[in-house]
VMD Tcl script that builds the backbone (N, CA, C; Angstrom):
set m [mol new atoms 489]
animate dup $m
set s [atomselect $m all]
$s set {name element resname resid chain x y z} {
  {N N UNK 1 A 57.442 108.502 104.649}
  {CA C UNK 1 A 57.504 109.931 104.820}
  {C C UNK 1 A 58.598 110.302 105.817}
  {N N UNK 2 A 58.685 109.392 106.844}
  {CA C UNK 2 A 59.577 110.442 108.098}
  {C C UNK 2 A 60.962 109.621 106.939}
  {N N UNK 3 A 61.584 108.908 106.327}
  {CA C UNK 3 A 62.555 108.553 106.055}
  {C C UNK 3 A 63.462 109.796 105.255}
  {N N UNK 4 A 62.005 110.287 104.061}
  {CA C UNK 4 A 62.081 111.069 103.271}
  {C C UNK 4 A 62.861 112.336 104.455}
  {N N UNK 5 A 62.188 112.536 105.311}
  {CA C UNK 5 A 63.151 113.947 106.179}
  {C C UNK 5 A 64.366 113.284 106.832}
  {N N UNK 6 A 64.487 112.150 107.251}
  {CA C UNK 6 A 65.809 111.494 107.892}
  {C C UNK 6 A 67.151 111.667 107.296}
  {N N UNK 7 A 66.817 111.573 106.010}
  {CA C UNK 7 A 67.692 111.163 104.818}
  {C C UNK 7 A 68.447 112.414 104.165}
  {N N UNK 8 A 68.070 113.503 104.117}
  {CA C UNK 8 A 68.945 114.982 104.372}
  {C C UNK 8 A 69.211 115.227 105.456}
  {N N UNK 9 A 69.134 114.981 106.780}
  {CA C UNK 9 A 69.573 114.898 107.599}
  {C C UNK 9 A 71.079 114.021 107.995}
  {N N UNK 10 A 70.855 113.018 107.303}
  {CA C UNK 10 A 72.043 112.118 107.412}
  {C C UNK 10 A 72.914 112.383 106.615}
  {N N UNK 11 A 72.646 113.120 105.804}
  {CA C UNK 11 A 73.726 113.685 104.335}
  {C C UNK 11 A 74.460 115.007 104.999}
  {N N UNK 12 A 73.584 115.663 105.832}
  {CA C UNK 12 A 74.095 117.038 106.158}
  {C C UNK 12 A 75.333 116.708 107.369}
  {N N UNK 13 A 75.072 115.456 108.352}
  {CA C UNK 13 A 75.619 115.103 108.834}
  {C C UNK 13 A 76.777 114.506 108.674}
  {N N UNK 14 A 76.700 113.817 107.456}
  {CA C UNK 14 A 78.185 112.764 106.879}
  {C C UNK 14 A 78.992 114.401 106.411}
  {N N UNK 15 A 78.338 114.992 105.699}
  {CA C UNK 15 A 79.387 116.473 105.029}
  {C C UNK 15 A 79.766 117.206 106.047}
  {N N UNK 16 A 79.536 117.253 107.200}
  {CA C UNK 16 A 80.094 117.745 108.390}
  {C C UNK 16 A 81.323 117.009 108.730}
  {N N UNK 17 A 81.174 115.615 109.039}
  {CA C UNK 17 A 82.065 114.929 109.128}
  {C C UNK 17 A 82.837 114.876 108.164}
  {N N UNK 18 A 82.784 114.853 107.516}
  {CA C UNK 18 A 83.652 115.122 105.445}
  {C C UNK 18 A 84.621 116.171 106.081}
  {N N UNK 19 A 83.725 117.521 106.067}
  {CA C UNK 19 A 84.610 118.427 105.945}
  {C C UNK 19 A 85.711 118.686 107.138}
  {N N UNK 20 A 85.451 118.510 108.790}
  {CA C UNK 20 A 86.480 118.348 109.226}
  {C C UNK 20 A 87.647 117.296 108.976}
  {N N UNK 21 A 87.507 116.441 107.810}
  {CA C UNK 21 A 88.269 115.469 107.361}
  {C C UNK 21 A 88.957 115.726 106.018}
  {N N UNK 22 A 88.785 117.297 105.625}
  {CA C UNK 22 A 89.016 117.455 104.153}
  {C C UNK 22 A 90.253 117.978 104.128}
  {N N UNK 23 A 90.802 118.551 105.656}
  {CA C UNK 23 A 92.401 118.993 105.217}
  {C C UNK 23 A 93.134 117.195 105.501}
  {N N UNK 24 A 92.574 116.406 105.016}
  {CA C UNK 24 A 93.445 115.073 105.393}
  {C C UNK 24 A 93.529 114.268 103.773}
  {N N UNK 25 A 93.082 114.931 102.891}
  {CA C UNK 25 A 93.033 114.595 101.859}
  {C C UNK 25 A 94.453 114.314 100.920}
  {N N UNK 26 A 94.538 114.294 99.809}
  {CA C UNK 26 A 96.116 113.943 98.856}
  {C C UNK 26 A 96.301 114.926 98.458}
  {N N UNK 27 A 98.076 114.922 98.495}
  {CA C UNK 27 A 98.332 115.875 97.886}
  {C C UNK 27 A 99.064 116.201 95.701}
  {N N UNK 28 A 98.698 114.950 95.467}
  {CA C UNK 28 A 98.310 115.029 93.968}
  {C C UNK 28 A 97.362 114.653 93.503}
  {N N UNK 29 A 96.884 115.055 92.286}
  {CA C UNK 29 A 95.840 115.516 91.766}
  {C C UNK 29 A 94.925 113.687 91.859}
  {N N UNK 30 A 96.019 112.376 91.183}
  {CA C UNK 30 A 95.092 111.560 91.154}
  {C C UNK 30 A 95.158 110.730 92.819}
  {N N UNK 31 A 95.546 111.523 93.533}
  {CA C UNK 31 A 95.480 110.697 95.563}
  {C C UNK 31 A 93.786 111.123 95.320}
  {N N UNK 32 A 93.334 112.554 95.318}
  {CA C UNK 32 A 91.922 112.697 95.267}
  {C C UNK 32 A 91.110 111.501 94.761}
  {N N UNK 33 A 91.278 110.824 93.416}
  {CA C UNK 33 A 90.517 109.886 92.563}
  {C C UNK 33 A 90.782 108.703 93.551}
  {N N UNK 34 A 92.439 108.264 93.556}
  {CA C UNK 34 A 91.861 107.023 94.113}
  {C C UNK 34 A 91.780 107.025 95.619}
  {N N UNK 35 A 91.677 108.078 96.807}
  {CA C UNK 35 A 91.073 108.062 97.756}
  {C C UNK 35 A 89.252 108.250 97.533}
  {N N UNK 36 A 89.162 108.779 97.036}
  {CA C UNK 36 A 87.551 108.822 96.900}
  {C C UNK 36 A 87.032 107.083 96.666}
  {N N UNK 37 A 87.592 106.452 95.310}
  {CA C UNK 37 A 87.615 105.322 94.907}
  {C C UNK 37 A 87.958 104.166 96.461}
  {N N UNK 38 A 88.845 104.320 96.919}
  {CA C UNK 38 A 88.886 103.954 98.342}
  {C C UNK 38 A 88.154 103.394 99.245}
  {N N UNK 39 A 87.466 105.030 99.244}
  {CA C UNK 39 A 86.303 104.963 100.633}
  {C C UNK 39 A 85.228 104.469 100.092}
  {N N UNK 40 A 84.761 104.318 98.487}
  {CA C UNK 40 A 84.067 104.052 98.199}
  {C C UNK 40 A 83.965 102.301 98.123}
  {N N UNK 41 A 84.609 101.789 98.134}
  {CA C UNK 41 A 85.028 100.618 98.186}
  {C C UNK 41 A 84.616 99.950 99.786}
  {N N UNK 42 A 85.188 100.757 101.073}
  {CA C UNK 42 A 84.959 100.733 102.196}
  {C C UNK 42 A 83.680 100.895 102.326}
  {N N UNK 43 A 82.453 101.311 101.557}
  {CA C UNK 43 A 81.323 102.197 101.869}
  {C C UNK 43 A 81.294 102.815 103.261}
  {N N UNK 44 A 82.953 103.563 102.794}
  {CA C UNK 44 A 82.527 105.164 103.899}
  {C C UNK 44 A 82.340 106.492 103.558}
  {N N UNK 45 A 80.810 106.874 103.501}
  {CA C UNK 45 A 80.246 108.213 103.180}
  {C C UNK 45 A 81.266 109.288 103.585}
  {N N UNK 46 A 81.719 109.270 105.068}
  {CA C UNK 46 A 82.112 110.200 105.363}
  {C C UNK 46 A 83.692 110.417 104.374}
  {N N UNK 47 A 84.375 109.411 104.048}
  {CA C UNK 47 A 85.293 109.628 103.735}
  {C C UNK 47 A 85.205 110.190 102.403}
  {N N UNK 48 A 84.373 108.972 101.490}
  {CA C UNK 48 A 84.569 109.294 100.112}
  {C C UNK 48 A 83.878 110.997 99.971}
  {N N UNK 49 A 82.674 111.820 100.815}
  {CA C UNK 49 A 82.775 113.149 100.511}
  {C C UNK 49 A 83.704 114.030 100.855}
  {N N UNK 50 A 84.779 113.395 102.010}
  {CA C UNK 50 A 86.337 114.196 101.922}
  {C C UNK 50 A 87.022 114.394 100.915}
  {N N UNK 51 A 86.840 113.181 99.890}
  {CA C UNK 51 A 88.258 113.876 98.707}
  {C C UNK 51 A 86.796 114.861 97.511}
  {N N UNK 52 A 85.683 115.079 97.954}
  {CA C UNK 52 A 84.792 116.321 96.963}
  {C C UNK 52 A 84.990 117.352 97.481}
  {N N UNK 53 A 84.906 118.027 96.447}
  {CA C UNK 53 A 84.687 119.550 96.300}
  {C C UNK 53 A 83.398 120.204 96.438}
  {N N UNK 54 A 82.942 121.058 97.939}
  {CA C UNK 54 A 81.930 121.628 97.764}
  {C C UNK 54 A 81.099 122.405 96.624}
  {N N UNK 55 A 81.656 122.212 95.162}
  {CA C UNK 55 A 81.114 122.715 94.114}
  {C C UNK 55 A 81.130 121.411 93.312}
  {N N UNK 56 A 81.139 120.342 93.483}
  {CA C UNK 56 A 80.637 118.929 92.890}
  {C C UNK 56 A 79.660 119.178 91.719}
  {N N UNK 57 A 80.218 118.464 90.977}
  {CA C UNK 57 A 78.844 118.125 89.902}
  {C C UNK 57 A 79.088 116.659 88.930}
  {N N UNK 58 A 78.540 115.666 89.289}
  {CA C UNK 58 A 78.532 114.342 88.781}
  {C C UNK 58 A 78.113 114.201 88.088}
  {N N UNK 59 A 78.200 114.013 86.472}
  {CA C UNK 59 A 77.566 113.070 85.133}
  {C C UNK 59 A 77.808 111.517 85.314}
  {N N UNK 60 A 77.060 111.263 85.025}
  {CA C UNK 60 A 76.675 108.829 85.404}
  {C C UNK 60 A 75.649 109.053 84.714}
  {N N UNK 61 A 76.150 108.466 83.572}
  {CA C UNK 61 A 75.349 107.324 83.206}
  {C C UNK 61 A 73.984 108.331 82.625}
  {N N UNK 62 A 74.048 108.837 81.718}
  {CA C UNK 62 A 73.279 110.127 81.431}
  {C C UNK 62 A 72.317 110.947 82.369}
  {N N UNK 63 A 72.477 111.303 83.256}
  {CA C UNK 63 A 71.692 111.915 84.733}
  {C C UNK 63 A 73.303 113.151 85.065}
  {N N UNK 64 A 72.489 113.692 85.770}
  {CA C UNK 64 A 73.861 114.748 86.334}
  {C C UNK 64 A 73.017 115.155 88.096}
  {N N UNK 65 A 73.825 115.118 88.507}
  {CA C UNK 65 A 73.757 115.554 89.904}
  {C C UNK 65 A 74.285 117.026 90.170}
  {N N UNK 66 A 74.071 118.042 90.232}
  {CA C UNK 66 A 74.390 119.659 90.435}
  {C C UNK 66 A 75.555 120.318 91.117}
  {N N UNK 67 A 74.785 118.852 92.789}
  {CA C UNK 67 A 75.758 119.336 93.799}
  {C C UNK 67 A 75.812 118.647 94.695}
  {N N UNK 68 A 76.585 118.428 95.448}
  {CA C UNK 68 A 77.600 117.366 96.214}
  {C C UNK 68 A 76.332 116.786 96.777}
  {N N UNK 69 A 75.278 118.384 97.574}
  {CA C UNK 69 A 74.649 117.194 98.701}
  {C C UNK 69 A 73.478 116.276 97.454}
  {N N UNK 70 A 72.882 116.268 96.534}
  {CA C UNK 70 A 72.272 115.842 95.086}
  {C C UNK 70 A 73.422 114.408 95.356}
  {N N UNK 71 A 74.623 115.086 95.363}
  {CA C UNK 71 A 74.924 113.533 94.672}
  {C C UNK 71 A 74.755 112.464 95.833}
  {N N UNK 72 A 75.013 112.913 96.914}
  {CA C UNK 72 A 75.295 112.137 98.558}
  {C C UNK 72 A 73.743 111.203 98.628}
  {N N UNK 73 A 72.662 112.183 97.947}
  {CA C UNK 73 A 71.124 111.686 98.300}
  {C C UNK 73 A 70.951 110.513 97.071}
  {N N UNK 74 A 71.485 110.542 96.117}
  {CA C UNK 74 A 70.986 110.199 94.860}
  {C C UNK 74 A 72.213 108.917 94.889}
  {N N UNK 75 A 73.375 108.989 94.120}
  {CA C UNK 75 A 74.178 108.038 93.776}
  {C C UNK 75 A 74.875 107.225 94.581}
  {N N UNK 76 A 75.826 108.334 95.212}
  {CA C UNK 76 A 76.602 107.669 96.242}
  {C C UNK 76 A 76.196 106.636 96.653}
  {N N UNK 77 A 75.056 106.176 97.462}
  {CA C UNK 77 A 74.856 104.983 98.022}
  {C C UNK 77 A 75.390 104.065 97.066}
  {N N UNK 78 A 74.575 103.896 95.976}
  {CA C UNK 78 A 74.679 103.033 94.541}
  {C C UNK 78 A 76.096 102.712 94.475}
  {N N UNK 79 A 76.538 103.920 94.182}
  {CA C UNK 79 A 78.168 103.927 93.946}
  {C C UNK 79 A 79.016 102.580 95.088}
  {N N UNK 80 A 78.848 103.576 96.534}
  {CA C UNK 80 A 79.707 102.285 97.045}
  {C C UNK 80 A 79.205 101.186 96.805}
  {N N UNK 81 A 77.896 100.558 96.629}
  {CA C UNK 81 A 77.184 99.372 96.658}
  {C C UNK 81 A 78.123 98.612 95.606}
  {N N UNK 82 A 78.059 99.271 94.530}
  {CA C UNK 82 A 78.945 98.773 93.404}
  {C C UNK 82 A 80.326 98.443 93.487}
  {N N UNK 83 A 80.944 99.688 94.245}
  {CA C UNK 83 A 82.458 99.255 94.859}
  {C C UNK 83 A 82.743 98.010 95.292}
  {N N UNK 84 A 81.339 97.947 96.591}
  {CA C UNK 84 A 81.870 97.023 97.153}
  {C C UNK 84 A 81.726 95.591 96.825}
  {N N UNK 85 A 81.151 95.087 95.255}
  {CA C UNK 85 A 80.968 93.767 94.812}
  {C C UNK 85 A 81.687 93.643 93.788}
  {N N UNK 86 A 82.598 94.758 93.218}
  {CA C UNK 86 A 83.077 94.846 92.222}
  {C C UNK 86 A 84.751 95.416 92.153}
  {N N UNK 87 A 85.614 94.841 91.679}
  {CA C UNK 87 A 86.864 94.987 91.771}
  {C C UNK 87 A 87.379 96.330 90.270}
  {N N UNK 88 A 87.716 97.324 91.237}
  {CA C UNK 88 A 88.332 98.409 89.954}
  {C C UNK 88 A 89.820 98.411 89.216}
  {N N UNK 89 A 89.978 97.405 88.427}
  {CA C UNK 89 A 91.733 97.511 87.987}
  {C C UNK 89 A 92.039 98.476 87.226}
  {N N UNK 90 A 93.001 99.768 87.897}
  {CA C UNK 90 A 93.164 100.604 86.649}
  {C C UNK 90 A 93.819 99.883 85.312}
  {N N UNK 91 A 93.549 100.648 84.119}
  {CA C UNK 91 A 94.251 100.230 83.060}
  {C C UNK 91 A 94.933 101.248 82.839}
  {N N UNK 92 A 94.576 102.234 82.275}
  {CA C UNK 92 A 95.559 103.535 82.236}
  {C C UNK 92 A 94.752 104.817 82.718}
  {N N UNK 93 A 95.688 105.788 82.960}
  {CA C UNK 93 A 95.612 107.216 83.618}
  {C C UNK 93 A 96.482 108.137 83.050}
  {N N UNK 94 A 96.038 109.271 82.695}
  {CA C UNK 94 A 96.759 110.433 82.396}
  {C C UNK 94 A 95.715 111.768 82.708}
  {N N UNK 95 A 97.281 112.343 83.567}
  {CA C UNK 95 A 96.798 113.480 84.296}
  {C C UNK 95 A 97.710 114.881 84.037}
  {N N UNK 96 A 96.416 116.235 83.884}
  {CA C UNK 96 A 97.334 117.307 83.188}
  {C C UNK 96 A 96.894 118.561 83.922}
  {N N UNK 97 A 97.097 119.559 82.775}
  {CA C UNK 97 A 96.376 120.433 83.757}
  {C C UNK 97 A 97.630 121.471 84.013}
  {N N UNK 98 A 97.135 122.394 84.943}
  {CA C UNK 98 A 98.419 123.538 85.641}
  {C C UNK 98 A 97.309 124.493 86.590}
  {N N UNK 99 A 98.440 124.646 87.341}
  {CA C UNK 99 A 97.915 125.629 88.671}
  {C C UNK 99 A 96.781 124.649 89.334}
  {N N UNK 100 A 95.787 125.668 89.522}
  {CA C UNK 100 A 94.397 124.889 90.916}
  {C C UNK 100 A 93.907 124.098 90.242}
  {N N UNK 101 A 93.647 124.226 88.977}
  {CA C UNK 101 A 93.105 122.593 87.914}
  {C C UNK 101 A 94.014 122.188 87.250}
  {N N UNK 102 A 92.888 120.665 87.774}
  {CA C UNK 102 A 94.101 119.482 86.920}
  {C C UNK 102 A 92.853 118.623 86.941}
  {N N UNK 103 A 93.190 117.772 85.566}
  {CA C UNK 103 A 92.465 116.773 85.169}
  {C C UNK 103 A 92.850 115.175 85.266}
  {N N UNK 104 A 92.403 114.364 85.794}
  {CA C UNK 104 A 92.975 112.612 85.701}
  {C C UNK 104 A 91.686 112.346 84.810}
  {N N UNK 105 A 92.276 111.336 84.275}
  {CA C UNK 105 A 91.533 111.072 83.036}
  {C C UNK 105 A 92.017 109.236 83.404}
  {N N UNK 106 A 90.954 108.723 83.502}
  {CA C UNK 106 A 91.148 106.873 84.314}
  {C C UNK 106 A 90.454 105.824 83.532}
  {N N UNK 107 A 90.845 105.027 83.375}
  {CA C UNK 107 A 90.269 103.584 82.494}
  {C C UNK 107 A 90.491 102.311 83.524}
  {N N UNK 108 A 89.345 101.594 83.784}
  {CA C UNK 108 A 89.016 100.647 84.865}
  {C C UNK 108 A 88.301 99.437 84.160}
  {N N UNK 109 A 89.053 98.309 84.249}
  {CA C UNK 109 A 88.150 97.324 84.160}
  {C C UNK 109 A 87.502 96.628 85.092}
  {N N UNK 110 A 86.058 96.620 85.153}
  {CA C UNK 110 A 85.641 96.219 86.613}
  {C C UNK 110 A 85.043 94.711 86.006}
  {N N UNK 111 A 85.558 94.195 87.349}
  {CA C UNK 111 A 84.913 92.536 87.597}
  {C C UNK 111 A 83.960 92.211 88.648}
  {N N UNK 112 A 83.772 91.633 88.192}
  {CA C UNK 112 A 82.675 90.793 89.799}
  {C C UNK 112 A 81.510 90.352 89.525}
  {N N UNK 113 A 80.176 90.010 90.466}
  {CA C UNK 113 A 79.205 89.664 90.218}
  {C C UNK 113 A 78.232 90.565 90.944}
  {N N UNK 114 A 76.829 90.901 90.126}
  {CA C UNK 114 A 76.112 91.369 90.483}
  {C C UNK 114 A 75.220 90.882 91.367}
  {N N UNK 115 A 74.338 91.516 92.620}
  {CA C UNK 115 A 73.525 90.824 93.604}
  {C C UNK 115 A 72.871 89.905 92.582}
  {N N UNK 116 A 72.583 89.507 91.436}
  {CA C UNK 116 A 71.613 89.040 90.552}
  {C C UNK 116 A 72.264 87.706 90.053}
  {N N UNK 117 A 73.924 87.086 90.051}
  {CA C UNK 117 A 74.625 86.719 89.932}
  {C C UNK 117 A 75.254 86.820 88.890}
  {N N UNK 118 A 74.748 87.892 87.858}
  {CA C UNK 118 A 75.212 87.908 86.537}
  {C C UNK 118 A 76.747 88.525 87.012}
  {N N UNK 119 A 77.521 88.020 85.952}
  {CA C UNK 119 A 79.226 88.738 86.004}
  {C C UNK 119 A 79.175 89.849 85.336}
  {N N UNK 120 A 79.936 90.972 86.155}
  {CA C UNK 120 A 80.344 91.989 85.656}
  {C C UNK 120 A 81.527 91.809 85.047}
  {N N UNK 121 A 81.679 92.714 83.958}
  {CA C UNK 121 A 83.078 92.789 83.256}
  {C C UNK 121 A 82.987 93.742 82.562}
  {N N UNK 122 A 83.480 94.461 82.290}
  {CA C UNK 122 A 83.309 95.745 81.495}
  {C C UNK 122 A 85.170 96.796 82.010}
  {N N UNK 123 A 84.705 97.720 80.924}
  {CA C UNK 123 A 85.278 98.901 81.076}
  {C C UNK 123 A 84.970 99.864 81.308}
  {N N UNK 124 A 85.348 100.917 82.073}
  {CA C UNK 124 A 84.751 102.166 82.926}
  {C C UNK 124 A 85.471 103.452 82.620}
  {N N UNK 125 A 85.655 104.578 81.947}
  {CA C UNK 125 A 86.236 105.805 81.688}
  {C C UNK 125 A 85.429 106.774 83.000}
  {N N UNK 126 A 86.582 107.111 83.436}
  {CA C UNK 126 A 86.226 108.241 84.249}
  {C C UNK 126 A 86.911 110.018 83.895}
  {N N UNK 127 A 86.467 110.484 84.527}
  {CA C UNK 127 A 87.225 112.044 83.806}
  {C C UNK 127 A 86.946 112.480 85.107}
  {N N UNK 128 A 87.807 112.787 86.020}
  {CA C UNK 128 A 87.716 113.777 87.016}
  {C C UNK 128 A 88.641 115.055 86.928}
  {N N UNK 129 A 87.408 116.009 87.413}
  {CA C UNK 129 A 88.759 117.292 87.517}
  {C C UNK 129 A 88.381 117.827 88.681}
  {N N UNK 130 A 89.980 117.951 89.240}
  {CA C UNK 130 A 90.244 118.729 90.351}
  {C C UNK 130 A 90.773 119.770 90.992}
  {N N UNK 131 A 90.388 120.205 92.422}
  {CA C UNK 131 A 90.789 121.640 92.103}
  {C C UNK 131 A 91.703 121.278 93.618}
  {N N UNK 132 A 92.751 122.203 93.300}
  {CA C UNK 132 A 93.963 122.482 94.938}
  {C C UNK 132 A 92.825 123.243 95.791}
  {N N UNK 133 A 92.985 122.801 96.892}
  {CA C UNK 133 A 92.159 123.192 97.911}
  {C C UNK 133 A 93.361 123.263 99.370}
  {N N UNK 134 A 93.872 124.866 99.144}
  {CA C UNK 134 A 94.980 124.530 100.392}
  {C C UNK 134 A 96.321 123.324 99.764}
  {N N UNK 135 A 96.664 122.858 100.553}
  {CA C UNK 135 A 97.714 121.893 100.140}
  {C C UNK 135 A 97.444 120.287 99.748}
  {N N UNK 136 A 95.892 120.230 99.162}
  {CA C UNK 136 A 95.563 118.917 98.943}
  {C C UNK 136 A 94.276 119.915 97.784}
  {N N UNK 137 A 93.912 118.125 96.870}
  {CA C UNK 137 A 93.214 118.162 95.883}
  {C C UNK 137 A 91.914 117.674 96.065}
  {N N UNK 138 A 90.708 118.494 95.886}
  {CA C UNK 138 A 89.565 117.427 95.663}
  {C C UNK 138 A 88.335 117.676 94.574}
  {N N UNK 139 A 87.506 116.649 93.992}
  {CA C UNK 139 A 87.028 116.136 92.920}
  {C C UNK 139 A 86.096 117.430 92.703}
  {N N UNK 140 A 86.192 118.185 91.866}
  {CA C UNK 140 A 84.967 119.030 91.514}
  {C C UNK 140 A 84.033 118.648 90.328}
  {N N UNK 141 A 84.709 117.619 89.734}
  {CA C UNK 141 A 83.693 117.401 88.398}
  {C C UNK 141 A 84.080 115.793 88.218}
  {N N UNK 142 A 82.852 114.650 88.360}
  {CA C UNK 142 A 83.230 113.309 87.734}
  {C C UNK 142 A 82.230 113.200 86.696}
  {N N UNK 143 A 82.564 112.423 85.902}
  {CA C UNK 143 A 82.366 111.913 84.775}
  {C C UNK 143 A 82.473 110.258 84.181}
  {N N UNK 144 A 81.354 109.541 84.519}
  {CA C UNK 144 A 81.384 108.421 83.871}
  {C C UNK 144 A 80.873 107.592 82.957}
  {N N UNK 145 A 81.834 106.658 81.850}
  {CA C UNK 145 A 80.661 105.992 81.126}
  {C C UNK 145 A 80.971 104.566 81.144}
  {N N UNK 146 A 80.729 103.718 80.524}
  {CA C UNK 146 A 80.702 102.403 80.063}
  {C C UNK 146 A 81.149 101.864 79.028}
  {N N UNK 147 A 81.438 100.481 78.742}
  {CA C UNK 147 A 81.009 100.111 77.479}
  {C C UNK 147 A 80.109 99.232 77.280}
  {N N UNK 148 A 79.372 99.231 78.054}
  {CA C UNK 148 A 78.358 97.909 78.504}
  {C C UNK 148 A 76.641 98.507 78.654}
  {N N UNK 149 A 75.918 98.949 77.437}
  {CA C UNK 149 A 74.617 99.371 77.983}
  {C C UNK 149 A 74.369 98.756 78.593}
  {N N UNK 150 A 74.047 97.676 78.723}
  {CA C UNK 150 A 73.280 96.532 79.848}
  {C C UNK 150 A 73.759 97.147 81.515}
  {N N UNK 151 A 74.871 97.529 81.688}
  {CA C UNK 151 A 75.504 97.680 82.725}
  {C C UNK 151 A 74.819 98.966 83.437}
  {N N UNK 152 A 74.990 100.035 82.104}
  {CA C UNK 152 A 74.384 101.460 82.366}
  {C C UNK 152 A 73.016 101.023 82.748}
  {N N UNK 153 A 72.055 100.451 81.962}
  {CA C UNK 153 A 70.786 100.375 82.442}
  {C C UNK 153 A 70.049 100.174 84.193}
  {N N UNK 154 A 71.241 98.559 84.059}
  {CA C UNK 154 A 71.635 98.044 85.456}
  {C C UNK 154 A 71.622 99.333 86.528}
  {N N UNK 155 A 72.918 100.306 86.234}
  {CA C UNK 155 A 72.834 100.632 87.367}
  {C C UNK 155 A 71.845 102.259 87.670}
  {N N UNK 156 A 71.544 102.465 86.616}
  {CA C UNK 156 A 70.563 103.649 86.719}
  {C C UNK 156 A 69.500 103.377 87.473}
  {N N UNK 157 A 68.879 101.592 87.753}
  {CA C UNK 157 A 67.855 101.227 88.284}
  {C C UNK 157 A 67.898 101.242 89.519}
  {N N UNK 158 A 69.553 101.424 90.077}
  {CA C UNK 158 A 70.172 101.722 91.959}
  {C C UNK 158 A 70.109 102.997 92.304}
  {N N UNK 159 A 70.191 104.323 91.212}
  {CA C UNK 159 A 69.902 105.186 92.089}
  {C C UNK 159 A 69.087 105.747 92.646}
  {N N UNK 160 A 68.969 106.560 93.603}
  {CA C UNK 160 A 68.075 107.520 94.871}
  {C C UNK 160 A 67.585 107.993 94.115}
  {N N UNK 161 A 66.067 108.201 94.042}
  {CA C UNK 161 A 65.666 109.402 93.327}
  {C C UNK 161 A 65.869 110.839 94.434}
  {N N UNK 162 A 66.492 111.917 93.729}
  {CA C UNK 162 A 66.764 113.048 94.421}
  {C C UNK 162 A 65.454 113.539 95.087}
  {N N UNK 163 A 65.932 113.951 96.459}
  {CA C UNK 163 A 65.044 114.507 97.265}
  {C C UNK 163 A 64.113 115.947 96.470}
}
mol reanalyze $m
mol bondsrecalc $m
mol representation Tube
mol addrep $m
């Protein structure tokens, strides 16, 4: 029970820290993707919610998260967990768009091994779109899938259930 109240607490706290860190963000559309990708790798909360957009909304893996602090309680953890055992090689990217939106559109083959020792290998499509925020870009909409049900299953079983 007291964790259950700790745990928006610590989210409200990392997005504080985020946001005095959000004019430090990229200034093209895919610096947002792979700084987020980055920090996520680092498992640093505070960073990877610097390159989001306070109007966030995450699709994974058939679930959707609404809004940034949803996703901070729910995935994120998962997310870096995954970063950090698993190597992201882009394959290709194409990015479009005009004015405050723009879209990167990313293909990743990820490797590694799972805490379980099984090998990961797969391919990963992402779709982020982003919006200019001032003189830098950050993530208002991600989007991911697989080609690996086994993988999807896998990791639906890591996330937070939302507060």
């Amino acid at each position: 029970m007291r964790s259950e109240r700790v745990r928006p607490l610590l989210v409200a706290a990392s997005l504080a820290i985020a946001g005095a860190a959000w004019g430090q963000v990229g200034k093209l559309p895919a610096d947002a993707v792979d700084g987020f990708h980055a920090a996520l790798k680092r498992k640093d909360t505070a960073g990877a919610l610097s390159h989001l957009d306070r109007a966030l909304v995450v699709f994974e893996f058939g679930t959707t998260d609404p809004t940034v602090e949803a996703y901070a309680l729910s995935h994120l953890p998962g997310d870096m967990d995954m970063a950090a055992i698993a190597d992201w090689t882009l394959q290709a990217r194409r990015v479009g768009g005009s004015g405050n939106e723009r879209w990167v559109l990313s293909t990743y083959r990820i490797s590694g091994k799972r805490p379980d020792g099984k090998a990961i290998d797969q391919v990963m499509l992402e779709t982020a779109i982003v919006r200019r925020v001032g003189e830098s870009f950050r993530i208002v909409h991600l989007h991911w899938s697989s080609d690996k049900n086994d993988f999807q299953s896998w990791a639906q079983t890591k996330q937070r259930p939302a507060p």
